[in-house]
C-alpha positions in Angstrom: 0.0 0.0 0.0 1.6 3.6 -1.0 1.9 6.2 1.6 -1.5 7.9 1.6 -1.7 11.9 1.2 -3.1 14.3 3.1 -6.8 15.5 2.5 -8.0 18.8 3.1 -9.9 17.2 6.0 -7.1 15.7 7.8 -3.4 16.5 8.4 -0.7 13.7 7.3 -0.1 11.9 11.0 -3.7 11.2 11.1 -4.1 9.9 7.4 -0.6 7.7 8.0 -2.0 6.3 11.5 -5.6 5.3 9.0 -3.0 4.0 6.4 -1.6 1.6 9.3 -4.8 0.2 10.6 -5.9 -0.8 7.2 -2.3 -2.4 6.6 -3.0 -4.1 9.9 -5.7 -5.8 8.6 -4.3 -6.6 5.2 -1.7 -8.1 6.3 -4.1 -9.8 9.3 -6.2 -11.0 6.5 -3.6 -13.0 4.5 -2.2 -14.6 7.3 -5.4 -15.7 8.2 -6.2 -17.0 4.9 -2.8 -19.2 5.0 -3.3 -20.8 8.7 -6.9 -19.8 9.6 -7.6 -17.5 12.5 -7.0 -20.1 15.7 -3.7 -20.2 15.1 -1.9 -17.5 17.3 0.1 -15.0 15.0 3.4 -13.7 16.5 4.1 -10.2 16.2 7.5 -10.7 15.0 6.1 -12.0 11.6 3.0 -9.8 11.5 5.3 -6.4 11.7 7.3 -7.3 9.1 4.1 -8.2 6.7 2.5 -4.9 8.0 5.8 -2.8 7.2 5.9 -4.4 3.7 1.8 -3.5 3.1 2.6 0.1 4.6 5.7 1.2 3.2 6.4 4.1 5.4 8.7 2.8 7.7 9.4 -0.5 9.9 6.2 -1.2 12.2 6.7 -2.2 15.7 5.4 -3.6 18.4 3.8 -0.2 19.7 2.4 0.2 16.8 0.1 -2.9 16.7 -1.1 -2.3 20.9 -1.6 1.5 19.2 -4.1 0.1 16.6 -5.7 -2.7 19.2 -5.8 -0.3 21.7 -7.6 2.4 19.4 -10.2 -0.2 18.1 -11.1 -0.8 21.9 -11.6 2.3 23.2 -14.5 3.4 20.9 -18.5 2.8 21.0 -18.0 -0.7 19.7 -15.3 -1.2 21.8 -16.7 -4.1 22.9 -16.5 -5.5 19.3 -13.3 -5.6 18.9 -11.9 -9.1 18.2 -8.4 -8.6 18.9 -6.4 -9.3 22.0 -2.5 -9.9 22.8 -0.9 -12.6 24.5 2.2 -13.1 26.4 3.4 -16.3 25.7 7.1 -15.8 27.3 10.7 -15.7 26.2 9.9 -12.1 24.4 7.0 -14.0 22.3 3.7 -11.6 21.9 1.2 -12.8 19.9 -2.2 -11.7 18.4 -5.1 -13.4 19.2 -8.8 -13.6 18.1 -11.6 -13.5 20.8 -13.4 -17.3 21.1 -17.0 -15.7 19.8 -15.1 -14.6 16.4 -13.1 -17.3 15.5 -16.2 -19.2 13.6 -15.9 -16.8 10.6 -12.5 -17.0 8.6 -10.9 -14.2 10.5 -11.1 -10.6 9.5 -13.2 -10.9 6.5 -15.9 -12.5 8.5 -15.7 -9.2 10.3 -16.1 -7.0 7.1 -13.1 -5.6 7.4 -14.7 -2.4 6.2 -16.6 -2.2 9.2 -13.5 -2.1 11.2 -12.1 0.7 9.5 -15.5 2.2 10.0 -15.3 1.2 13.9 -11.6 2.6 14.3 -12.7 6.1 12.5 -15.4 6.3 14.9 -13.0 5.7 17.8 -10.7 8.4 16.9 -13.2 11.0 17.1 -14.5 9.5 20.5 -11.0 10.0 21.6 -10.6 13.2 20.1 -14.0 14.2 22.0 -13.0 12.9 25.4 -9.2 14.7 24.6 -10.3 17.7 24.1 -12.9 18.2 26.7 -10.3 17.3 29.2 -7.9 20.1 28.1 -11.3 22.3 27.9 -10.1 23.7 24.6 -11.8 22.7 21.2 -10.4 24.9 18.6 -12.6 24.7 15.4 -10.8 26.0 12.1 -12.5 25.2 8.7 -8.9 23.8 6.8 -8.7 24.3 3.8 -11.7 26.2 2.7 -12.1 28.6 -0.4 -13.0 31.5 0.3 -15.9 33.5 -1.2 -17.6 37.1 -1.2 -19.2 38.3 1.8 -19.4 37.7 5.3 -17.1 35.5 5.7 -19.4 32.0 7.9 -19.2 31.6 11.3 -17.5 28.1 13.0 -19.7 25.7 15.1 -17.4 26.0 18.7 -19.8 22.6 19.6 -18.0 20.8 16.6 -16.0 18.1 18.1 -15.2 15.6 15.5 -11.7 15.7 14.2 -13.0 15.1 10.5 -13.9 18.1 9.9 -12.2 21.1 12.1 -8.4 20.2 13.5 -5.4 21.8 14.8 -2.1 21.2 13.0 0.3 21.2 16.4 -2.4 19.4 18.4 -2.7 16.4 16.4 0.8 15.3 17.7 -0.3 15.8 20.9 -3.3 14.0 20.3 -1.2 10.6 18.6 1.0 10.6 20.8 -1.2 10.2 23.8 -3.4 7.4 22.2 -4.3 4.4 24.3 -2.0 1.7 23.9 -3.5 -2.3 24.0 -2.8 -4.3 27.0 -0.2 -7.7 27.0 -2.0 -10.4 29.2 -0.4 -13.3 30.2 -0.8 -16.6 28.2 -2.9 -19.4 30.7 0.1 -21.8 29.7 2.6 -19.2 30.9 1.2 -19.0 33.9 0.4 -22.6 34.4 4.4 -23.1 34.3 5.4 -19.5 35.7 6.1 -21.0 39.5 8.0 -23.8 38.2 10.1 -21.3 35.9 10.7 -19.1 39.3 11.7 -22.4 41.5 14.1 -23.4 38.5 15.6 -19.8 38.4 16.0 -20.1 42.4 17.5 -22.9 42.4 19.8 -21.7 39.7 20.8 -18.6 41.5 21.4 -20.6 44.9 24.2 -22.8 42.9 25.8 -19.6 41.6 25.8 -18.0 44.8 27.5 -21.4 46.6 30.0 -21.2 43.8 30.6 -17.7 43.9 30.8 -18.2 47.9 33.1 -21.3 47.6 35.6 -19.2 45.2 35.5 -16.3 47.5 36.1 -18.5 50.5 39.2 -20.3 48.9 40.6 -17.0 47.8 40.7 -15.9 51.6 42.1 -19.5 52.4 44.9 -18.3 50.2 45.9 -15.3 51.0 45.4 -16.7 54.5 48.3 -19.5 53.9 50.4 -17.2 51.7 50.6 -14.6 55.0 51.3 -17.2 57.0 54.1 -18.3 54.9 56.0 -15.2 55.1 55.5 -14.9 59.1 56.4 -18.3 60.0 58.3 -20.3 57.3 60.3 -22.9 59.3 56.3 -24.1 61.3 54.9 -23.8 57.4 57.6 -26.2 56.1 57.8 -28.2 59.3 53.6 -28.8 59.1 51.7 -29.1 56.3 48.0 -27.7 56.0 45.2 -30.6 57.8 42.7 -29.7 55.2 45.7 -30.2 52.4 46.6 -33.7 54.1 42.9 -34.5 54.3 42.7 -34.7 50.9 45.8 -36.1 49.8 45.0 -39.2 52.1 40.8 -39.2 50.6 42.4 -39.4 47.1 45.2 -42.3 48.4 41.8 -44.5 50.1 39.9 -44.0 46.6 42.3 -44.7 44.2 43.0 -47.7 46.1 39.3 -48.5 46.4 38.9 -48.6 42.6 42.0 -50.7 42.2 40.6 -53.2 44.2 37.2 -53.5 42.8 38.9 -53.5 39.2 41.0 -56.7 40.6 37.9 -58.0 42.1 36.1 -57.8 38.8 39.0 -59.6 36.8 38.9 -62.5 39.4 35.5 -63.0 39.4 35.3 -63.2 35.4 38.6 -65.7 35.6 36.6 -67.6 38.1 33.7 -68.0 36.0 32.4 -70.1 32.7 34.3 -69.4 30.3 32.6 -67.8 26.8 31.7 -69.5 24.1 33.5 -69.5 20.9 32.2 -68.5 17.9 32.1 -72.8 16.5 30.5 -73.5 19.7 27.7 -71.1 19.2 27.6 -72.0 15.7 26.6 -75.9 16.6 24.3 -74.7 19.2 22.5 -73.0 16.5 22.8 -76.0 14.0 21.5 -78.7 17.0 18.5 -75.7 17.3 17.6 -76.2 14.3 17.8 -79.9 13.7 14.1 -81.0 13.7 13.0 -78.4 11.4 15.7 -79.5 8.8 15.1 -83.4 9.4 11.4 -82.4 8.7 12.1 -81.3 5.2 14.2 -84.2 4.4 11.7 -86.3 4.9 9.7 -84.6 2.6 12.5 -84.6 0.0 13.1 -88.3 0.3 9.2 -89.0 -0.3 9.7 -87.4 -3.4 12.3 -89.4 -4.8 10.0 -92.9 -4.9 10.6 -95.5 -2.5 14.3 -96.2 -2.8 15.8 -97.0 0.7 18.7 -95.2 -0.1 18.1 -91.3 -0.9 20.7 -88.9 -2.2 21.5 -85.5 -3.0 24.2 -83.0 -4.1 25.5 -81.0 -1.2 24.2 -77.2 -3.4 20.6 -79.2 -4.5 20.1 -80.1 -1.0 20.7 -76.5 0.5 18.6 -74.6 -2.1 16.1 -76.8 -1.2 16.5 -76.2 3.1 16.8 -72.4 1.8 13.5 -72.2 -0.2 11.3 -74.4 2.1 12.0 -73.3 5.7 10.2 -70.5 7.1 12.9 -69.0 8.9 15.4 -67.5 6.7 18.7 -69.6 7.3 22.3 -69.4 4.8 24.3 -71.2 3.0 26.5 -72.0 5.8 24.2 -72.3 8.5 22.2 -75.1 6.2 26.0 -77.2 5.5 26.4 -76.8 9.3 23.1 -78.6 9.9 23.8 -81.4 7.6 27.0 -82.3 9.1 25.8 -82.2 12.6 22.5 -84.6 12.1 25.2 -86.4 10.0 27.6 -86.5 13.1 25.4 -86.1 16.4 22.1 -86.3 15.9 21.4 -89.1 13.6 24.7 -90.7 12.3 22.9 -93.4 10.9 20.3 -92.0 8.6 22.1 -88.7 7.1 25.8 -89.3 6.0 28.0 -86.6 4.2 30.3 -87.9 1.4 32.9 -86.1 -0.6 34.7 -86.5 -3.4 37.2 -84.0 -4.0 35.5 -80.9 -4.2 32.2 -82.5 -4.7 30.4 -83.3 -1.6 26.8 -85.4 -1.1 24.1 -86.5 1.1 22.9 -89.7 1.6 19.5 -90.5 3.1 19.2 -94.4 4.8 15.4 -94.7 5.0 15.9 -97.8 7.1 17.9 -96.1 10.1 14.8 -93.6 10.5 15.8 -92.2 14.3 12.5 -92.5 16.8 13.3 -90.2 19.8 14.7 -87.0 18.1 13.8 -84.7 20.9 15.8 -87.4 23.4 18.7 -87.2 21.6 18.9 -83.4 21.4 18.2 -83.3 25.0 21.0 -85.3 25.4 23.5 -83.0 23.8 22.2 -80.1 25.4 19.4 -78.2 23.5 16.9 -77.7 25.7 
């Protein structure tokens, strides 16, 4: 919005203060538009959208509680939908009252209505101003002038539209009611816990600040004594110095002795597992699930007695029919111990150079599977 001139009505302060209300509510308007009106709106962003509608000069804080605090203070004070909220940590923000937040924001409002209500304000205030100062100075500006006797002015004029003083409209601005900063609910919900946190705080600053202070004195206290009495100083160390020396002797030594205890009680213990232990605790795990799919493999084949298959066949197969994902290795692993532990009879392993086999012996079918795992510790 350009910088609007001066009419013959009204001087330039009061047209620029008009010019910043309805930038206000330009810029009020958009924001609302973009995030709806019960969302807060910070004053640090709403300044900055005002000053770029307004173009005069950098809006401030003031100059929002000025236009708030103008719209309130009129007939339809009551009316007016804005209020300010302190939310903490130099955060202000604009809000709307509950009973017009149903409309979409200021153009629910009519926004020419506001401009309408803040006009009307202004003169109210100008009313009330200048019956207080018991002065209302009533000067046609400009008007042409004609042949004759020159009119007479109404002194019961009190509107500033019409009749105004050029040096008292400064006055008049500059003594404008100004919008009231309440205090957010949430603020003051955590406002007590914010003050114990900041005692607490300054307690531990003053015990430091005390404890510096006190071992500065101790000192300067030692370094006189030093010069008055150096054969006593050298003969007899400082208690509080020998205190300390002996509490850091007794802890270091306490900390030795539970780091010895800790390495005897791990000697002491069972020893880890290696890694080829762990991995045949796994393969013994997973022994019934592998002999299960065997037999499934082997009914396939017809009813030969004797079953067998090529070391890679046989692990694709384990790979693509358990449900658990297993590899290549943990499958060989498997093989070799139900050929080795768990049923030595029934599943041999043979190689032949780089080729290796499994054989299936239908006839040595184990019974008590779970026995025999029990027995070699798989619970």
């Amino acid at each position: 919005m350009s910088p609007v001139e001066a009419t013959g009505a009204l001087p330039t302060e009061l047209v620029n203060l008009l010019a910043l209300h309805s930038s206000f509510l330009t810029a009020l308007s958009l924001h609302y538009a973009h995030n709806g009106t019960a969302t807060p709106v910070d004053l640090k962003d709403l300044t900055d959208s005002v000053s770029v509608v307004w173009r005069q000069r950098k809006v401030t804080y003031d100059d929002i509680r000025l236009v708030i605090g103008v719209l309130g203070c009129g007939p339809a004070g009551r009316h007016n939908p804005f209020y300010l909220s302190d939310y903490g940590r130099g955060k202000i923000c604009l809000e709307i009252h509950d009973e017009h937040k149903m409309g979409a924001g200021v153009n629910s409002m009519n926004e020419e209505a506001l401009k309408v209500m803040f006009m009307e304000s202004l003169d109210e205030l100008w009313r009330q101003w200048s019956v207080s100062l018991h002065k209302v100075t009533a000067r046609p500006i400009a008007t042409p002038r004609k042949r004759g006797r020159p009119r007479k002015t109404d002194l019961k004029q009190s509107s500033i539209q019409p009749f105004i003083e050029e040096p008292s409209i400064t006055k008049f601005i500059a003594q404008l009611p100004h919008a009231d900063i309440t205090t957010c609910s949430s603020l003051a919900a955590v406002a007590p816990l914010q003050e114990k946190g900041r005692k607490r705080l300054r307690e531990f600053k003053d015990s430091v600040q005390q404890g510096r202070t006190q071992k500065k004195s101790r000192e300067s206290t030692g370094k006189e004594n030093e010069r008055t009495m150096p054969s006593q100083s050298a003969i007899k160390p400082a208690p509080t110095q020998a205190k300390m020396t002996d509490f850091t002797t007794v802890r270091k030594t306490n900390l030795l002795d539970r780091i010895l205890a800790k390495q005897a009680a791990a000697a002491s213990g069972p020893a880890a597992p290696t890694p080829a232990e762990t991995q045949r605790l796994q393969a013994l795990q997973r022994s019934e699930e592998v002999l299960g799919v065997l037999s499934l493999l082997c009914a396939s084949k017809g009813s030969s007695m004797r079953v067998s298959f090529s070391m890679a066949a046989l692990i694709q197969a384990l790979q693509g029919s358990i449900r658990s994902p297993i590899s290549k290795d943990e499958a060989m692993k498997c093989v070799e111990v139900l050929a080795g532990e768990v049923t030595p009879g029934y599943v041999s392993v043979v190689r032949m150079g780089a080729i290796s086999s499994v054989v299936i012996n239908r006839a040595m079918r184990p019974v008590d599977v779970r026995g025999r795992l029990n027995a070699l510790g798989v619970a």
